[in-house]
C-alpha positions as CSV (number, residue, x, y, z in Angstrom):
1,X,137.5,73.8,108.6
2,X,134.6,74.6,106.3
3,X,131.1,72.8,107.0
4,X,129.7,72.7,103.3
5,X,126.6,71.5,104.7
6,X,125.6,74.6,106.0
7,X,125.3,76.0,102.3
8,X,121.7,75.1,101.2
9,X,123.6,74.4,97.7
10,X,125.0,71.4,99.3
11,X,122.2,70.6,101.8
12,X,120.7,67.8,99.6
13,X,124.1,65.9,99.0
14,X,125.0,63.0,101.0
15,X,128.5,63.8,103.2
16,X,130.7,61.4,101.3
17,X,129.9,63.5,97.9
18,X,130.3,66.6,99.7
19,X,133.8,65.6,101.5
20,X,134.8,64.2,98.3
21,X,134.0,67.6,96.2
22,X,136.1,69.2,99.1
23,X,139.3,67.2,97.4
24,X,138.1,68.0,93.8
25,X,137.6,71.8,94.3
26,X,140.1,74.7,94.3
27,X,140.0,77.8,97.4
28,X,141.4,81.1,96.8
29,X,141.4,84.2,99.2
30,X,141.1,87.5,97.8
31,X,141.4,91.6,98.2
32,X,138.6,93.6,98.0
33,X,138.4,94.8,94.6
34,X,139.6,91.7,92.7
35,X,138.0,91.1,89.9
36,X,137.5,87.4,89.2
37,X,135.5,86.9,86.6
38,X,135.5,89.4,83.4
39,X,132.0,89.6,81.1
40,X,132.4,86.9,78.0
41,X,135.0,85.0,79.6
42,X,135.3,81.5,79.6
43,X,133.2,80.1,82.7
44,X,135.6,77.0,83.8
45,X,134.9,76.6,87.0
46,X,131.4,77.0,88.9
47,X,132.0,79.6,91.5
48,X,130.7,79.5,95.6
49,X,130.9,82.3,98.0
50,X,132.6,81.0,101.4
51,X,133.2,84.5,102.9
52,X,132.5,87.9,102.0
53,X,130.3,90.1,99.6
54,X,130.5,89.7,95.6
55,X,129.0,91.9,93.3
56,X,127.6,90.7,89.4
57,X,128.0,93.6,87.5
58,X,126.8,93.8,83.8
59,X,128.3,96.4,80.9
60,X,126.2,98.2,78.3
61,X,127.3,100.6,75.7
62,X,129.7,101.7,78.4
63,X,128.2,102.0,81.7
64,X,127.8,99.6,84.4
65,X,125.1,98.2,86.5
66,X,124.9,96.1,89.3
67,X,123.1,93.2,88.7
68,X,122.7,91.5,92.4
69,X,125.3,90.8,94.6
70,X,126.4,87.1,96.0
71,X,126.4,86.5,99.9
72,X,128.0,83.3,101.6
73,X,126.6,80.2,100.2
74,X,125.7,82.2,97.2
75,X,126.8,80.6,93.6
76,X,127.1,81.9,90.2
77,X,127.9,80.0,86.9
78,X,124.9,78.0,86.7
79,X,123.0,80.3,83.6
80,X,126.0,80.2,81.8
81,X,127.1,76.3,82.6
82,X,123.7,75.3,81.1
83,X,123.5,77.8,78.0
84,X,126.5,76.9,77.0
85,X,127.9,81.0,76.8
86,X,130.7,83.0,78.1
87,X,130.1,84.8,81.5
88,X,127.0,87.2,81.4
89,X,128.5,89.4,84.0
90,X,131.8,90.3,85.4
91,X,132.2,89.3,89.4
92,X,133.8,92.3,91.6
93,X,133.9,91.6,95.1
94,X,134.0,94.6,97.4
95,X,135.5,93.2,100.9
96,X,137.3,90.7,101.5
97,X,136.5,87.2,100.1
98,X,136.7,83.7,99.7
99,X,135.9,81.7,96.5
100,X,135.4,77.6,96.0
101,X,135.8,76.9,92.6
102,X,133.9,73.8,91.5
103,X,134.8,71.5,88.6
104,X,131.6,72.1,85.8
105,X,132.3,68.2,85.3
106,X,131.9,67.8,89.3
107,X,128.6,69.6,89.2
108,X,127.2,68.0,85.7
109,X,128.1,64.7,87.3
110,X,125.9,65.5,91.1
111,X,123.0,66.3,88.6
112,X,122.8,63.6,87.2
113,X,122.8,61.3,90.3
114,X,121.1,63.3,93.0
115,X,117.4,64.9,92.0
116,X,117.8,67.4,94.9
117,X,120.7,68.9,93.6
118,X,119.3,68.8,89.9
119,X,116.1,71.3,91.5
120,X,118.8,73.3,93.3
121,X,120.7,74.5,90.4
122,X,117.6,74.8,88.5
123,X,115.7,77.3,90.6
124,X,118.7,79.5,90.9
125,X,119.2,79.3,87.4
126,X,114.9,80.2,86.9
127,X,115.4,83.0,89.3
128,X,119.0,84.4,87.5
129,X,118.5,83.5,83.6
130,X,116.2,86.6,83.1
131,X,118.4,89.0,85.3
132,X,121.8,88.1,83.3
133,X,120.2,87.7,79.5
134,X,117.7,90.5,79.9
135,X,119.6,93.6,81.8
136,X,121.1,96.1,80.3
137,X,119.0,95.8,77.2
138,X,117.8,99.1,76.2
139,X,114.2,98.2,77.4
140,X,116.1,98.3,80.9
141,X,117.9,101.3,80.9
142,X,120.8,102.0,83.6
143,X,120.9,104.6,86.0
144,X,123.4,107.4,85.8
145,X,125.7,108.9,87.2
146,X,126.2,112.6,86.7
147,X,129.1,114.5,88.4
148,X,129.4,117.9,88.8
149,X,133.4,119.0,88.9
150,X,136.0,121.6,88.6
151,X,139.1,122.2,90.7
152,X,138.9,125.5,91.9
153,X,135.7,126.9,94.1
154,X,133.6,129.4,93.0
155,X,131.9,128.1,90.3
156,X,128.6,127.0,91.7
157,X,128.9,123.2,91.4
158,X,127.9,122.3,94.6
159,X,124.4,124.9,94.3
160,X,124.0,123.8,90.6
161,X,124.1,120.2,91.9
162,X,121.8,120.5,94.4
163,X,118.8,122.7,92.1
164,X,119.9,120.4,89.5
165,X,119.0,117.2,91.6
166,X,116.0,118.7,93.2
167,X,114.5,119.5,89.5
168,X,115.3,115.8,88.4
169,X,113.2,114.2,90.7
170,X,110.5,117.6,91.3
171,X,109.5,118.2,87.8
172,X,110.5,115.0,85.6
173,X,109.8,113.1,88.4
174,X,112.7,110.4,88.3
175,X,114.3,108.8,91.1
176,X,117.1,111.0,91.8
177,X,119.8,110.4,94.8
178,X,122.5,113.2,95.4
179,X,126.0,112.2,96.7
180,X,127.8,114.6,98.4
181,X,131.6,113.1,98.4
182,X,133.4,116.7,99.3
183,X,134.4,114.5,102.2
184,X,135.9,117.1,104.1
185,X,134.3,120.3,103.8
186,X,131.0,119.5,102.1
187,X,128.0,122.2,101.7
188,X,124.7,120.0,100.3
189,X,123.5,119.9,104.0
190,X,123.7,123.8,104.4
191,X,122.2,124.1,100.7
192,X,119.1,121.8,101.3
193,X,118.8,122.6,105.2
194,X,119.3,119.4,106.0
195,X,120.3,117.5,109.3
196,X,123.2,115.7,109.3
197,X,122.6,112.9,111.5
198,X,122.8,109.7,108.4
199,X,125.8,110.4,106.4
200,X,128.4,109.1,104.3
201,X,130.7,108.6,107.9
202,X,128.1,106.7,109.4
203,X,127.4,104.2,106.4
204,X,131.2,103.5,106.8
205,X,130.3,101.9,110.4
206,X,127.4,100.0,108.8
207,X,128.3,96.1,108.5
208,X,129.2,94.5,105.4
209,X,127.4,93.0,103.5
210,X,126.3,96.6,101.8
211,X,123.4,96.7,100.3
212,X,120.6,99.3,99.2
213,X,118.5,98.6,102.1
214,X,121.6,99.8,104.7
215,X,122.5,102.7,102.1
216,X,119.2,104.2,102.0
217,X,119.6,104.1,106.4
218,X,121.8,106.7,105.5
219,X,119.9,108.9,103.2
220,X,117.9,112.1,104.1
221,X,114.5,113.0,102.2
222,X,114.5,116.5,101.4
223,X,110.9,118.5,101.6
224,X,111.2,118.1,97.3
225,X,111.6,114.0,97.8
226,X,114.9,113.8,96.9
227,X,117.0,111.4,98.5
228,X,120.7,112.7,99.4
229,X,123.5,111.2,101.0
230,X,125.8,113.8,103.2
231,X,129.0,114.0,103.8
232,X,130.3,113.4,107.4
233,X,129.8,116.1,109.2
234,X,133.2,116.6,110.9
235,X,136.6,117.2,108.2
236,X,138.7,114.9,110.4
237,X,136.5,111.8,109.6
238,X,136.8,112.2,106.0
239,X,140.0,110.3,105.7
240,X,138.0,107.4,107.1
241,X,135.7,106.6,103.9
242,X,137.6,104.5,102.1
243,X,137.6,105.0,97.9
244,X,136.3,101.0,97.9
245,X,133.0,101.9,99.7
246,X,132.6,104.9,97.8
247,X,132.7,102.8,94.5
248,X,130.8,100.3,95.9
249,X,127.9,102.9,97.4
250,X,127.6,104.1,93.9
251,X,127.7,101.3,92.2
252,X,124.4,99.7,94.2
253,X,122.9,103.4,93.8
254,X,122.9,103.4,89.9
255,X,121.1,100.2,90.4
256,X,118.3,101.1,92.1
257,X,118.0,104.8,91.0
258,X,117.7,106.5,87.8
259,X,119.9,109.9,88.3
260,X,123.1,109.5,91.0
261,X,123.8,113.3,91.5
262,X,127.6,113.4,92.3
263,X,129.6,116.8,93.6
264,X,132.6,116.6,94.5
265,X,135.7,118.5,96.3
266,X,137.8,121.0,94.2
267,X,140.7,118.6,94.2
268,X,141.5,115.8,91.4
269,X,142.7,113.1,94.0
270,X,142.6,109.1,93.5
271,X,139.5,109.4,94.9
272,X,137.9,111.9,92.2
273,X,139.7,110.0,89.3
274,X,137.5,107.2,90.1
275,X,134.3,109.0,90.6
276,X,134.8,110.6,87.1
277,X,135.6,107.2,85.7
278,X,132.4,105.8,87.0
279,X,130.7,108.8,85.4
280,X,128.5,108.7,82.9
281,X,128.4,112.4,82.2
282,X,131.2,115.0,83.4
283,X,129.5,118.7,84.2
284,X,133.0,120.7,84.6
285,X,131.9,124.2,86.0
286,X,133.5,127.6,85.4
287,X,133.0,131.1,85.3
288,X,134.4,134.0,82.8
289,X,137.3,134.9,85.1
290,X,141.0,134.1,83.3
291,X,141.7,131.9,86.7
292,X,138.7,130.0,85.9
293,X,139.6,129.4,82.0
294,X,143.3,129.0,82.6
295,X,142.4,125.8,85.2
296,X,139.6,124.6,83.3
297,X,142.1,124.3,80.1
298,X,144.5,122.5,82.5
299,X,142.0,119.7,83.6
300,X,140.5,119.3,80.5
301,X,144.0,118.8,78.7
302,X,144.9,116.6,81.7
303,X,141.7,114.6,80.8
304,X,142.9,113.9,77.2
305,X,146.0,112.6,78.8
306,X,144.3,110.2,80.9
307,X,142.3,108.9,78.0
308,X,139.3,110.1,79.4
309,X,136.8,110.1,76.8
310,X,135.9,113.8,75.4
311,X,131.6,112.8,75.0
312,X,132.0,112.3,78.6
313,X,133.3,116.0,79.5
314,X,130.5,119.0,79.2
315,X,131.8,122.5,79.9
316,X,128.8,124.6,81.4
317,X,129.4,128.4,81.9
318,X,128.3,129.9,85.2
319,X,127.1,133.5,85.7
320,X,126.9,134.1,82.0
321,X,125.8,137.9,81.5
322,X,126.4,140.2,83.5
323,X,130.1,141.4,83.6
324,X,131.1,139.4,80.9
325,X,134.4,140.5,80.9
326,X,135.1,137.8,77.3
327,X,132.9,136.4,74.7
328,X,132.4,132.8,75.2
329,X,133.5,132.1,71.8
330,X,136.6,133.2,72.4
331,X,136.8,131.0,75.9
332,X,135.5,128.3,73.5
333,X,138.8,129.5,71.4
334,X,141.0,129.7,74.2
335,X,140.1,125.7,75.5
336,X,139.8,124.7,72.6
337,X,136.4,123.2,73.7
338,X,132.5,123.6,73.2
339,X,130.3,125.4,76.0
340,X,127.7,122.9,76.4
341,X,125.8,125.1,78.9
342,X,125.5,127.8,80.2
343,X,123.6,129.6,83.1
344,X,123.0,133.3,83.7
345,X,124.4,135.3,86.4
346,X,121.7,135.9,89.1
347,X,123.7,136.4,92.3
348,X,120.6,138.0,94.0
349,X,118.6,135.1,93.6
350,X,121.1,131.9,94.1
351,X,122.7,133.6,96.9
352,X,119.4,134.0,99.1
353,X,118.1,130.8,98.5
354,X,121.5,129.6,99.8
355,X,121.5,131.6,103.0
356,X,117.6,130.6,103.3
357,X,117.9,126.5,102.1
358,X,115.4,127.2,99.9
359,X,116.5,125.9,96.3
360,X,115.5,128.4,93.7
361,X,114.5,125.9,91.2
362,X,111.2,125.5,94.1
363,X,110.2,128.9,94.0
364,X,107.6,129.7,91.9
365,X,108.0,133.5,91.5
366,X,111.1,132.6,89.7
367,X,109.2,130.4,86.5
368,X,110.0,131.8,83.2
369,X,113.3,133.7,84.5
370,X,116.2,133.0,82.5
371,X,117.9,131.0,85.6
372,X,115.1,129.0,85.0
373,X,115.0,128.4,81.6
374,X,118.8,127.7,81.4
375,X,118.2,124.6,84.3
376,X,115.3,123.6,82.7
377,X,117.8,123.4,79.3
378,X,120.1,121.7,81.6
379,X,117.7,119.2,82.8
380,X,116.2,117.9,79.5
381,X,119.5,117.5,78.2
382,X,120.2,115.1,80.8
383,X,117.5,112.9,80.8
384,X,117.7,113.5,77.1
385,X,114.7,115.5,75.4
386,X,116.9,118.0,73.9
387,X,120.2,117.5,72.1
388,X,123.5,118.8,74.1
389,X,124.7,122.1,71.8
390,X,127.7,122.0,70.3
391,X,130.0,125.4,69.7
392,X,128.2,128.1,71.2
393,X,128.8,132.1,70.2
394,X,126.6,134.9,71.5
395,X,124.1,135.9,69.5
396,X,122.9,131.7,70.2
397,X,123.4,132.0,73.9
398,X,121.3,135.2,73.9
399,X,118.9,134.0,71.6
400,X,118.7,130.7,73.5
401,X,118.2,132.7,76.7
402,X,115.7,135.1,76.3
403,X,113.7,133.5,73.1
404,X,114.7,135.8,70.3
């Protein structure tokens, strides 16, 4: 039997009230991943956390935040019970969980007769009012999540990634996590020349609750400050990350960080499908060969398909010049889509600073190169000093390039 008491929201109540709100309330067991509550929607009931983890997520022009998330004895409704609105937030929870649902003419009525419980509901609501009305206006931007994709290997996404990470949080000096959710077979920790001791395997043993204080356990800093989570470090654990904790993990990252670096395995699985949904930007990689353009065609018709808006998919081009074997435009042509980006082929370089784990976007002989300039292009795009391009031909690649 549930002891209400406990709960600090129903520590200034006298027993009879609370035994008698018992009989006036509603419990419900749910699934992780039920979504109770949906942003606007009526607010009928005021909601209590018996068991589990809940998270309040908020929308804006598309992308989604998490807000804070509700532990047992946590409520939520009280903002929107005394403004009079529809929900400010849509409640997700993650694990398993129990709800109360209170009457709102149970709770107006204990506020009106016990004082204690009046200065309950008012604090939470002091401390919550400016978190749900405020957030997500654009004065608070979100964080965003950036995934680099294809589904064939070979194209560089997992390198590009990682320089493309590193640069983030190096030069423009944002707070920049990589995820590396190759589950399996994942390279960022050979890349980086990292250790693999915290990883994405041993966050799965971490209790639940999960919040950013037990994700960041898991992260290691690289010598640039960037914060990455690894993979697990052995392919047969892989099946053990579950797709909930990955959406939860980067749900609680966008939160707290202002670029989520995603790369991913060359595979378009359950698990992918969500990741890209969750995306805010879409970097699908490829290189001149037909194999490459043939599959890249195939995913991004596939995308179409699945609704997936286009805004959210940006071609880049990988090892752009030399042995061009086809014009870009006629790639462009071929897919029926715009090059966003492109980077120049400079296998002597990346390849070294691979073998090394020395990123080549920290090297400073290489300033002023063309691999440089095109990351750098790549880069300000993303946190949004320069425009994305739309139709590319040569003459604008080479001119873009080398400054004609």
């Amino acid at each position: 039997m549930i002891d209400l008491k406990t709960f600090t929201f129903f520590s200034t109540l006298p027993s009879r009230e609370v035994e008698k709100l018992k009989k006036e309330c509603r419990f419900k067991q749910y699934t992780s991943g039920t979504r109770i509550l949906n942003e606007s929607e009526e607010v009928k009931e005021f909601i209590l956390l018996v068991e589990g983890q809940v998270s309040v997520i908020k929308t804006h022009q598309g992308k989604k935040k998490t807000l804070f998330t509700l532990d047992p004895g946590d409520t939520y409704g009280e903002v929107e019970m005394l403004n009079g609105t529809g929900a400010l937030a849509a409640l997700i929870g993650y694990m398993e969980f129990q709800i109360m649902f209170i009457p709102k003419e149970s709770v107006l009525r204990l506020v009106g007769l016990y004082p204690g419980f009046a200065r309950e509901l008012r604090e939470t609501y002091s401390h919550r009012a400016g978190i749900l009305l405020e957030q997500g206006l654009s004065k608070t931007p979100f964080g965003q999540i950036i995934t680099f994709f294809n589904v064939k290997g070979g194209a560089g996404k997992s390198v590009m990634s990682a320089n493309a990470a590193i640069m983030l949080k190096y030069f423009w000096k944002k707070k920049v996590v990589l995820v590396d959710l190759n589950l399996a077979f994942g390279d960022q920790s050979i890349i980086l020349n990292l250790p693999t001791e915290k990883n994405m395997y041993e966050l799965s043993k971490i209790r639940q609750p999960l919040k950013i204080e037990k994700i960041e356990t898991q992260l290691t800093t690289h010598k640039s400050g960037l914060k990455v989570l690894l993979s697990p470090p052995l392919p047969e654990t892989a099946e053990k990350i579950k797709i909930e904790l990955v959406e939860q993990t980067l749900d609680i990252l966008r939160a707290n960080y202002d670029f989520v670096i995603v790369d991913t395995q060359n595979h378009l699985t359950e698990l992918e499908l969500k990741i890209i949904d969750m995306s805010d930007l879409v970097l699908v990689m490829m290189t001149m060969e037909l194999t490459f353009i043939k599959n890249t065609k195939l995913l991004i018709d596939l995308f179409g398909r699945l609704k997936i808006p286009r805004d959210k998919i940006k071609v880049v081009l990988n090892r752009a010049f030399k042995a061009l074997g086809l014009e870009p435009s006629r790639v462009e042509t071929s897919l029926r889509y715009a090059i966003s980006h492109f980077i120049p082929s400079e296998g002597d370089i990346v390849i070294p600073s691979v073998n090394t784990g020395d990123p080549f976007v920290l090297q400073p002989v290489l300033a002023g190169t063309p691999l440089m300039l095109s990351m750098e292009r790549l880069c300000r795009r993303l946190v949004g000093e320069d425009p994305d391009k739309g139709t590319w031909n040569m003459f604008s690649m080479v001119k873009e390039v080398f400054g004609m």
